[in-house]
N, C-alpha and C positions, 0 to 999 in steps of 0.2 A: 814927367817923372813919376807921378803919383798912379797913373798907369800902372807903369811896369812893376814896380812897388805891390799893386791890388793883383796883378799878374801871378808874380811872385811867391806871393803868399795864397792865392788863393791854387797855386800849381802844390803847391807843399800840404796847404789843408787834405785837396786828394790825394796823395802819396801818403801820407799817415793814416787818411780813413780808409786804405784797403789795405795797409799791412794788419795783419791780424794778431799782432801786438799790442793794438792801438784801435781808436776809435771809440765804438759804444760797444759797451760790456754792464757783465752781469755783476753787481755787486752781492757777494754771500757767503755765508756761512759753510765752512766745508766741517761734514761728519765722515767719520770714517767705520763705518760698526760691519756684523756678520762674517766676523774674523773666524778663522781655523783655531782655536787656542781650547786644548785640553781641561777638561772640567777640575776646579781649584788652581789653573793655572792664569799666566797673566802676562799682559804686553813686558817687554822687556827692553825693546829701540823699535826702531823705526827710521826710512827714509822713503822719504815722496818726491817724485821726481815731477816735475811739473812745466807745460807746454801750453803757451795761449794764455797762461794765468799771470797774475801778476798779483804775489802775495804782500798781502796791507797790515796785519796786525796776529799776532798772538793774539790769542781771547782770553786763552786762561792754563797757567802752568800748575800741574796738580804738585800736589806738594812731594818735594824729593825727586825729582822729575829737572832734566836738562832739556829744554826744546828750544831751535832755533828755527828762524826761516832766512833765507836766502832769495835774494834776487840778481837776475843778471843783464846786461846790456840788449839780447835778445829776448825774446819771447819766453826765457825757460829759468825756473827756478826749483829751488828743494826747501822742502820743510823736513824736518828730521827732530826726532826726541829719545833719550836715554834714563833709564829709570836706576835707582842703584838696588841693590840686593834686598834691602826692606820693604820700599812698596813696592808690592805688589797687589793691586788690587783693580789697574785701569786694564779691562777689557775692549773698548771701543775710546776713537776718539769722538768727544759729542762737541763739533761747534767748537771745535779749538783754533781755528783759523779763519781769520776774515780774508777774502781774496776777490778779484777782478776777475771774471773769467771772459775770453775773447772767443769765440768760435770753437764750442766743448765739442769737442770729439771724443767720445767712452772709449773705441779702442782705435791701434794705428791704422794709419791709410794711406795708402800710394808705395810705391816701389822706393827704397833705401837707393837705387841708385839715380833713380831721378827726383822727381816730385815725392816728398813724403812728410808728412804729417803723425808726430807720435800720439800716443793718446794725451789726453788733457791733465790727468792724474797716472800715474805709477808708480812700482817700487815694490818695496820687501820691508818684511818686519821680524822681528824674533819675541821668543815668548818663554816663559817662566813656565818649568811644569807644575803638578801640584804640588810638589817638593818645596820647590823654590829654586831648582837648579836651570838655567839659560840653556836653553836647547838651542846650538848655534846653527842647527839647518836655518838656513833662512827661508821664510816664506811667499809667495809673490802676492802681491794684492792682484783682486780682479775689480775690471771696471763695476760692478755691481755692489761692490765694498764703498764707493763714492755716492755721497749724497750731498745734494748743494741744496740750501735753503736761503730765499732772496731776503737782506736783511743790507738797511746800510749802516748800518757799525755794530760790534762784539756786541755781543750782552751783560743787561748792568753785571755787576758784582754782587755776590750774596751780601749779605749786613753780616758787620763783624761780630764775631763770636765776640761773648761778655767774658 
């Protein structure tokens, strides 16, 4: 019995180390900077669509600032953040998110009706002009807007203000 048992489990170990959900991945820091945003203007929301990753932690929510992340049963999740009409002042995200990343793909690959692979990061963002007013074109992130930095957990915390 202890066979089939080692059998078992060792038929399952490989079925999980080749879905690309799973296995060995990259622990790190995702920055998101070299955004399109108008000089005096500022992030406004945000959503990242995300494939292959598997997101672990907020690192750090700027203040006035809504950000969530999201995980799902498959391989895909979203991070997303909302700023309210006052701050304005976050241009890039630096290091806002701790995540897993399994087989980074920058952009898609394979044909939509068969085999296909989205990019690893995506999405759109909106932005405050110099005004202050939300410019609701939304904008698309491009893969070269994503930057991973291998780090295994968030960075400390600044020391509180006296």
């Amino acid at each position: 019995m202890k066979h089939i048992h080692f059998s078992a489990t060792f038929l399952l170990m490989l079925l999980v180390g080749t879905n690309s959900g799973f296995g060995q991945g990259q622990r790190a820091l995702l920055t998101v900077d070299g955004l399109s945003i108008p000089a005096g203007g500022a992030l406004a929301a945000f959503r990242i669509d995300t494939w292959g990753v598997i997101p672990l932690a907020v690192c750090k929510v700027p203040p006035l600032w809504e950000i969530k992340e999201e995980r799902f049963l498959d391989s895909a999740g979203v991070l997303s953040g909302r700023s309210d009409q006052i701050h304005r002042t976050l241009t890039k995200l630096d290091q806002m998110f701790l995540v897993d990343v399994y087989s980074y793909q920058p952009l898609p690959k394979g044909d939509p009706k068969t085999e296909y692979h989205p990019a690893s990061f995506a999405g759109w963002f909106e932005v405050f002009d110099g005004n202050g007013n939300v410019l609701r074109k939304r904008r698309v992130f491009h893969a070269g807007n994503f930057h991973l930095t291998a780090a295994p957990r968030c960075p400390d915390a600044p020391p509180a203000e006296p």
